[in-house]
Structures are given as C-alpha cells and as structure tokens.
C-alpha positions as a Markdown table, in Angstrom:
| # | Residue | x | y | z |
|---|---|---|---|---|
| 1 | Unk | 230.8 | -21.3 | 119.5 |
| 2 | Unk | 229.0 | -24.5 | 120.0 |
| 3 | Unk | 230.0 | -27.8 | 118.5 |
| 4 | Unk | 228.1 | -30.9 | 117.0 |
| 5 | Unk | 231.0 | -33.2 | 118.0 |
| 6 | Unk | 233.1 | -32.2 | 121.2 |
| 7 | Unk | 235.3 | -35.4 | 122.2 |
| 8 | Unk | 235.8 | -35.2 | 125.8 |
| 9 | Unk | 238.5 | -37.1 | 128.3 |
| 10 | Unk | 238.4 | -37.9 | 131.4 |
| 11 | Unk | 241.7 | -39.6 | 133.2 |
| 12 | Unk | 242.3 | -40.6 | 136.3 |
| 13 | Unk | 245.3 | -41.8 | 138.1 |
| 14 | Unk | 246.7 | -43.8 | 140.7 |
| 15 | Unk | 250.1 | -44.0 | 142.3 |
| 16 | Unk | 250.6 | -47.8 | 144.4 |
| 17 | Unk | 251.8 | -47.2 | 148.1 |
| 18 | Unk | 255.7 | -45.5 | 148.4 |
| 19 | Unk | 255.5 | -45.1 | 144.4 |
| 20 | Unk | 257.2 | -41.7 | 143.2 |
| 21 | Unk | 254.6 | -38.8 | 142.5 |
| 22 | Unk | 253.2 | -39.1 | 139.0 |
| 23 | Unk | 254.0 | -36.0 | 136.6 |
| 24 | Unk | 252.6 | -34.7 | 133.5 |
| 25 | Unk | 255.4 | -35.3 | 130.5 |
| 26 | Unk | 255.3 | -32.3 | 127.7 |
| 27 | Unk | 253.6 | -33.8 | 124.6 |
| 28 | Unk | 250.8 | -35.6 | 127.0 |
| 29 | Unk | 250.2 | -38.2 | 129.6 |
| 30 | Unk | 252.3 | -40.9 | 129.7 |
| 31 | Unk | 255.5 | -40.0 | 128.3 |
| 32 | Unk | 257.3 | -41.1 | 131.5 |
| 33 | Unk | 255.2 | -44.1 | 131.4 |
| 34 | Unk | 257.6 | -46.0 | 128.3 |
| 35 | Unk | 254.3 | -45.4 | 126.4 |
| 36 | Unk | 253.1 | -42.9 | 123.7 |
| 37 | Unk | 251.7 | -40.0 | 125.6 |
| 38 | Unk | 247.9 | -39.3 | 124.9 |
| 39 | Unk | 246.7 | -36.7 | 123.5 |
| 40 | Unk | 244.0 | -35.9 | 120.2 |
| 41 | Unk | 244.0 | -38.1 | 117.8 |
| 42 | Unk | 245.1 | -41.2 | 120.4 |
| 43 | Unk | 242.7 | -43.5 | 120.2 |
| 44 | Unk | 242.1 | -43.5 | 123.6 |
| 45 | Unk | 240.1 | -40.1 | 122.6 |
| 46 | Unk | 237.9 | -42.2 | 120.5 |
| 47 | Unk | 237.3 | -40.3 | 117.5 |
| 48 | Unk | 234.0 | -39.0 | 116.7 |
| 49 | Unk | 231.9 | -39.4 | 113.4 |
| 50 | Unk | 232.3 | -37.5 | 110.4 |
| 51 | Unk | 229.9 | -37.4 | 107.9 |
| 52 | Unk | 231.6 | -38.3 | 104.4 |
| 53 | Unk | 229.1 | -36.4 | 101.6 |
| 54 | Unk | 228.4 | -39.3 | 99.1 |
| 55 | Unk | 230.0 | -38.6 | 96.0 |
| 56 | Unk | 226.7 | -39.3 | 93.8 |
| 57 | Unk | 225.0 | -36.4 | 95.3 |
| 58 | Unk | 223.7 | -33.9 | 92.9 |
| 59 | Unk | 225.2 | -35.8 | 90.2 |
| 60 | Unk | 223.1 | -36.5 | 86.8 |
| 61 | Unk | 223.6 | -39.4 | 84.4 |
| 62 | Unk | 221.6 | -39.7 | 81.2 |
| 63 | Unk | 221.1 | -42.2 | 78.5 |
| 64 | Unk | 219.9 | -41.7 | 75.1 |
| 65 | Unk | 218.0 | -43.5 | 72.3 |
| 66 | Unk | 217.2 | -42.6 | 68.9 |
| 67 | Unk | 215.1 | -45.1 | 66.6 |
| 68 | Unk | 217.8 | -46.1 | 63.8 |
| 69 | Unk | 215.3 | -45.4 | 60.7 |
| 70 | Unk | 213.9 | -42.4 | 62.0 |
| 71 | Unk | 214.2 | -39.6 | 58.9 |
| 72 | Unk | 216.0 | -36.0 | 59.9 |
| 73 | Unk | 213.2 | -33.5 | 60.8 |
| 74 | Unk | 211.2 | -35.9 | 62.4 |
| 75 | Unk | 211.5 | -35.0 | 65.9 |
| 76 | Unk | 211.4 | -31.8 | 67.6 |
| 77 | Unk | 208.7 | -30.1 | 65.6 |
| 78 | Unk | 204.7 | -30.6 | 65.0 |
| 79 | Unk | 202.4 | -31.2 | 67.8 |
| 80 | Unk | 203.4 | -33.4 | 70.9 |
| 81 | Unk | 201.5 | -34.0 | 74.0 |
| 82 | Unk | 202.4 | -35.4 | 77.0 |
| 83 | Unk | 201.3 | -38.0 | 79.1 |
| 84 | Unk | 202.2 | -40.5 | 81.8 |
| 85 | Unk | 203.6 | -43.5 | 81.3 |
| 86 | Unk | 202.0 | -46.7 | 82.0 |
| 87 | Unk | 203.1 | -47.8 | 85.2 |
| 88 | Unk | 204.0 | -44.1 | 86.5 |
| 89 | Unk | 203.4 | -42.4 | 89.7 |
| 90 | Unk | 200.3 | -42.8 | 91.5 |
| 91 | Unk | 201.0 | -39.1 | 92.9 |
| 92 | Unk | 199.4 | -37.0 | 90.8 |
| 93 | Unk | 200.8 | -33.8 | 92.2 |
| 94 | Unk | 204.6 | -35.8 | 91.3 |
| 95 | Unk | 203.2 | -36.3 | 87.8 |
| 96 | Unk | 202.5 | -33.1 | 86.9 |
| 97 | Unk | 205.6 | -31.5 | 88.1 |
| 98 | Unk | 207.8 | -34.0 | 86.0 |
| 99 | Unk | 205.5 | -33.4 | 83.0 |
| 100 | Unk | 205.5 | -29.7 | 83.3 |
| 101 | Unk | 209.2 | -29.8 | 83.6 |
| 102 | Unk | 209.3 | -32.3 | 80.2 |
| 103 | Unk | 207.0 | -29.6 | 78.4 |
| 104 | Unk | 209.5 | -26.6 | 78.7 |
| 105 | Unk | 212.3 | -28.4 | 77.3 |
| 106 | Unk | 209.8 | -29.7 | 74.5 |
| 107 | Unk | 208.6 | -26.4 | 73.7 |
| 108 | Unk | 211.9 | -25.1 | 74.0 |
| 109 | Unk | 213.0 | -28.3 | 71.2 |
| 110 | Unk | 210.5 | -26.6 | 69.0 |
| 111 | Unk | 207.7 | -28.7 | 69.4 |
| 112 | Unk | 204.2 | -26.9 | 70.1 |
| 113 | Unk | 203.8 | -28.4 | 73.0 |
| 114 | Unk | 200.1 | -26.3 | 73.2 |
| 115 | Unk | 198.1 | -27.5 | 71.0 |
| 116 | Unk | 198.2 | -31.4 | 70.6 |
| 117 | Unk | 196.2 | -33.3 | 67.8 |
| 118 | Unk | 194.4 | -36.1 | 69.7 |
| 119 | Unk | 194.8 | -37.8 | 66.4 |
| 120 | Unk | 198.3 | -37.4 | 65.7 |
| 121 | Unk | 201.5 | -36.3 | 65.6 |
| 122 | Unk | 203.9 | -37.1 | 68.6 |
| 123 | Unk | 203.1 | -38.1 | 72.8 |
| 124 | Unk | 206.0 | -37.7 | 74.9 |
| 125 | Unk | 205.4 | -40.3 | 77.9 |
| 126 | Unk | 206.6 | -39.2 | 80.5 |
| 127 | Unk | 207.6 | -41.8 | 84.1 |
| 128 | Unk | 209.4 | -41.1 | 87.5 |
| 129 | Unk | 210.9 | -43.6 | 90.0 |
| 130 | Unk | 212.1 | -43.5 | 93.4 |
| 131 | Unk | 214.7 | -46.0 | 94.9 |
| 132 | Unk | 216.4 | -45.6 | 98.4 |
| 133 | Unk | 220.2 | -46.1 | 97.7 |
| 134 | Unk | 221.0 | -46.1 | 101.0 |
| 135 | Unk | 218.4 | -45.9 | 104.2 |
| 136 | Unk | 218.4 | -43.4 | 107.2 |
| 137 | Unk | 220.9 | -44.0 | 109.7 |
| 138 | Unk | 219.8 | -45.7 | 112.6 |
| 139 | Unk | 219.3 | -43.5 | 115.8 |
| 140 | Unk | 222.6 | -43.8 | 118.3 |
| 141 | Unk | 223.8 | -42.8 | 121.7 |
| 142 | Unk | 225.4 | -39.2 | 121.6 |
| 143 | Unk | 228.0 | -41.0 | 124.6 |
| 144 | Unk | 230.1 | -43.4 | 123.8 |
| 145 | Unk | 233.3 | -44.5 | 125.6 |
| 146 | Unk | 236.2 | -47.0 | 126.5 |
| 147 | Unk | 238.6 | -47.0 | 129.7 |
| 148 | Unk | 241.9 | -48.2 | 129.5 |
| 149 | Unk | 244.3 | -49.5 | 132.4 |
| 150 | Unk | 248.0 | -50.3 | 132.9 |
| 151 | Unk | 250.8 | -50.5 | 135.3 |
| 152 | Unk | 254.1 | -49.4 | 135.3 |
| 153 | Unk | 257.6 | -48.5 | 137.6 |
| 154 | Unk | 256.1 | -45.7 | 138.6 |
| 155 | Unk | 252.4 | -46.8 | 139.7 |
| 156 | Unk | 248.9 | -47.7 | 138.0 |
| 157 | Unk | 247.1 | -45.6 | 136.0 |
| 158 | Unk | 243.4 | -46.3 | 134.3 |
| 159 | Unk | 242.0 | -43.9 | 131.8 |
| 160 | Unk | 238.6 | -43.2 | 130.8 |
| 161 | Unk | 237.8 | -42.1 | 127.3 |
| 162 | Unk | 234.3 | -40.6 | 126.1 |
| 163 | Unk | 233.0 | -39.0 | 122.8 |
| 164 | Unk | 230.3 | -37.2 | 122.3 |
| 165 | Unk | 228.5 | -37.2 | 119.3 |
| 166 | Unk | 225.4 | -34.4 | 118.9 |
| 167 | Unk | 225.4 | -34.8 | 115.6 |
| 168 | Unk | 222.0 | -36.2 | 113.8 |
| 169 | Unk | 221.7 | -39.9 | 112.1 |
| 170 | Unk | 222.2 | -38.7 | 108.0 |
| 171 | Unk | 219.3 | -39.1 | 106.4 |
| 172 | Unk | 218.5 | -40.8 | 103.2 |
| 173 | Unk | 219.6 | -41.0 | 99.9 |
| 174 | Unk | 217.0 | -40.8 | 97.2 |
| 175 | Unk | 217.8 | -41.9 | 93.1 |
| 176 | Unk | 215.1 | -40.6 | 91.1 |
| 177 | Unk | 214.9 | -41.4 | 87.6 |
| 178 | Unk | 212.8 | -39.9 | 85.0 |
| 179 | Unk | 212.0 | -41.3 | 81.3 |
| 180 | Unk | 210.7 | -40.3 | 78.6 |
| 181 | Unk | 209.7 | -41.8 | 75.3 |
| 182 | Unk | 208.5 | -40.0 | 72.2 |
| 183 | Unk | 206.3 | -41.9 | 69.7 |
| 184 | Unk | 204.2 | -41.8 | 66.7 |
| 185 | Unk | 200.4 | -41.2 | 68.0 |
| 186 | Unk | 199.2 | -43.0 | 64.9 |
| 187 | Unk | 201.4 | -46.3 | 64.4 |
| 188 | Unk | 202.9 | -46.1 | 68.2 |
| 189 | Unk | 206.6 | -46.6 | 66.8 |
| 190 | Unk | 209.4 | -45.1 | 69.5 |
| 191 | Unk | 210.9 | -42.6 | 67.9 |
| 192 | Unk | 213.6 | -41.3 | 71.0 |
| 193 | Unk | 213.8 | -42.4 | 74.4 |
| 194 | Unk | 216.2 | -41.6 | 77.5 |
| 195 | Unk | 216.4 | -41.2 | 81.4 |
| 196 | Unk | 218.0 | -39.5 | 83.3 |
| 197 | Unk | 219.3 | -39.9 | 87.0 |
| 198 | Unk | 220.1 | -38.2 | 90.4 |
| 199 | Unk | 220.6 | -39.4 | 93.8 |
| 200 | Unk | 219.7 | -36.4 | 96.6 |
| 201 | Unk | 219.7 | -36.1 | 100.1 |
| 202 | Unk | 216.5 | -36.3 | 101.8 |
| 203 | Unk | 214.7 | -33.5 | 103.0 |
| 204 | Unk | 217.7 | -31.6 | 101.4 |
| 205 | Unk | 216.3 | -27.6 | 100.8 |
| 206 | Unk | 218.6 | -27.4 | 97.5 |
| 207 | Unk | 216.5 | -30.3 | 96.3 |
| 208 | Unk | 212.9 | -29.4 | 95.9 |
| 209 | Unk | 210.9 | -32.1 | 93.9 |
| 210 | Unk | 210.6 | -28.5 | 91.2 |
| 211 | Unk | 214.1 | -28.5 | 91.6 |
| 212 | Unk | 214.7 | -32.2 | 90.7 |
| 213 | Unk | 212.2 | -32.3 | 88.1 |
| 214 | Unk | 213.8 | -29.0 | 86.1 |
| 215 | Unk | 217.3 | -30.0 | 86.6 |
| 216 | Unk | 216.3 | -34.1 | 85.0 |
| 217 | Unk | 214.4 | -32.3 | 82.1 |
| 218 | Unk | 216.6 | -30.5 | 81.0 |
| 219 | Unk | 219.5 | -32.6 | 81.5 |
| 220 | Unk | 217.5 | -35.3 | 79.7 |
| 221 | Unk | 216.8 | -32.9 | 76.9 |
| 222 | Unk | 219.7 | -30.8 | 76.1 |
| 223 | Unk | 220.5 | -30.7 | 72.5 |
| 224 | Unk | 217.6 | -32.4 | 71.3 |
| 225 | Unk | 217.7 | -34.1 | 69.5 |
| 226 | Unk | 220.9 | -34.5 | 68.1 |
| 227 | Unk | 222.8 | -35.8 | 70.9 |
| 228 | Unk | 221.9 | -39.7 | 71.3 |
C-alpha cells in the first residue's frame, strides 16, 4: 500500500568514552535517558500535513427579494426571456450554461420560458461571478526535518527527525455567485431578485461548471416564488 505522507526517523547515537552501553527502554528511545521516550506523535517525528476540507465546500447560501407592491399572480407565469446582465461574463460558453440552467427552473415555475414577447412581459437577467476565497498553495519541499541533541549519565545522543510529505499543494477555492433579477420588459420595474452562492474546489470532478450552474438555479429558484 503506498502512502502520500510516510514520516520517517532517523536516530543516531553516541556513547562518550568508558560510558555504560546504551539500551533501548520499552515504550521508545530515551526512557533511561530521564526523558520522555520518542516515538509517533513526539515531535521529534515532526508531524506531517493534513489537509483540513474547508467547511464552505459544497455549501449553498441564497438570498431573496420580492418587490413589496408586486400583486399575487404576477410572477411565475406569461412570457419571460432571459438575458445577461449588464456587467456579466465575458465567456460566452459560461453565459449560456448559467442561463440554460435559469430557464429550467423558470419553465419549471410556470413561465413559458419559449416563446418571449420582444415587447413584453417579463426578462429574467441573469449574472455570474468568480472570486478566489483562498489561492493555491504554494509549491513545498516533500523533505523536511529537524535534529535534536542532548547529553546525559549515560552518554550523548543526537537525533535526526525527517517527514515526508508527497502530498500535492491544495488547490483553490472558488465562490461563484449567480443573480438573477426578473423585471417588467415594458416599465423595467424589479419584480424579484436573489443570488445564490457556493465555494468549490478547483478542478474538483464533482464540480463541473453544469454541475454548479444546475445546483445555483435551482437552489436560487426553489419554491418560486413564494419563498422570499
């Protein structure tokens, strides 16, 4: 079985001239010493990294407006389009996904989401937003070590600590945001608005940018739109 971390030590003793023979105590080095013996978990072993999942990951947050005067029945039927946001994403490929995602859950609201009047009804706006919460590791050096020396009744001793760490630097961590704003075509009024966020791993295979998209949308729109 191989292992990403495998601490290793290395010790190495000394006995002064006409000094009793060095022995190895039960428990670990050193007992005979008047020390704490060493053994794992001593930090003389120097303990390796362990990566700590953040507790965001995954996680969705949403926020929810409805326009005070807006009359019951107004939203979530009729014809909506959608459409990016001023100040969206400049990927296009990005921008369609999130939209696509923001047209099931319409359609699924009630809305008919196919055929839009140019000239009315409702536009759903739709903008994404990527923010690094916290950067890539930096690269390290798998090796790391200390040594540790002493003296005692019974000779010298020096020790010689080293940890190896295979593991790779964490990548990452991603918040994305999407919002989303209905209005009247004609007069422009917001009618509803809300985002919704999640903060991923990067280059993480459960988070696809379909995956992130579907799992916003819909958190973004569940019970539409009733819940505010």
């Amino acid at each position: 079985m191989s292992h990403a971390r495998l601490p290793l030590a290395l010790l190495i003793l000394t006995a002064t001239a006409g000094a009793d023979p060095v022995v190895a105590q039960p428990g670990g080095w050193g007992g005979g010493w008047g020390g704490p013996g060493w053994g794992p978990g001593d930090r003389a072993y120097g303990p390796a990294r362990r990566d700590v999942p953040d507790s965001r990951e995954g996680k969705v947050q949403v926020s929810r407006f409805v326009a005070e005067d807006v009359a019951a029945g107004t939203l979530g039927h009729g014809r909506i389009g959608v459409s990016e946001m001023p100040g969206g994403s400049t990927d296009p490929r990005q921008s369609a996904t999130f939209e696509a995602a923001v047209i099931d859950q319409l359609a699924k609201a009630g809305y008919d989401t196919a055929t839009p009047d140019p000239a009315g009804g409702q536009v759903a706006e739709v903008r994404v937003i990527h923010d690094v919460v916290r950067p890539e590791e930096t690269k390290r050096s798998p090796v790391s070590g200390e040594t540790t020396v002493g003296v005692s009744n019974r000779g010298s001793f020096a020790g010689m600590a080293i940890a190896v760490d295979l593991s790779k630097p964490a990548k990452a961590l991603i918040s994305t945001r999407l919002m989303a704003r209905i209005r009247d075509r004609v007069s422009g009024k917001v009618l509803w608005e809300g985002r919704a966020d999640i903060v991923t791993r990067d280059g993480d295979a459960r988070w696809t940018e379909q995956a992130i998209a579907t799992r916003l949308a819909g958190a973004l729109f569940e019970d539409f739109p009733t819940r505010t």
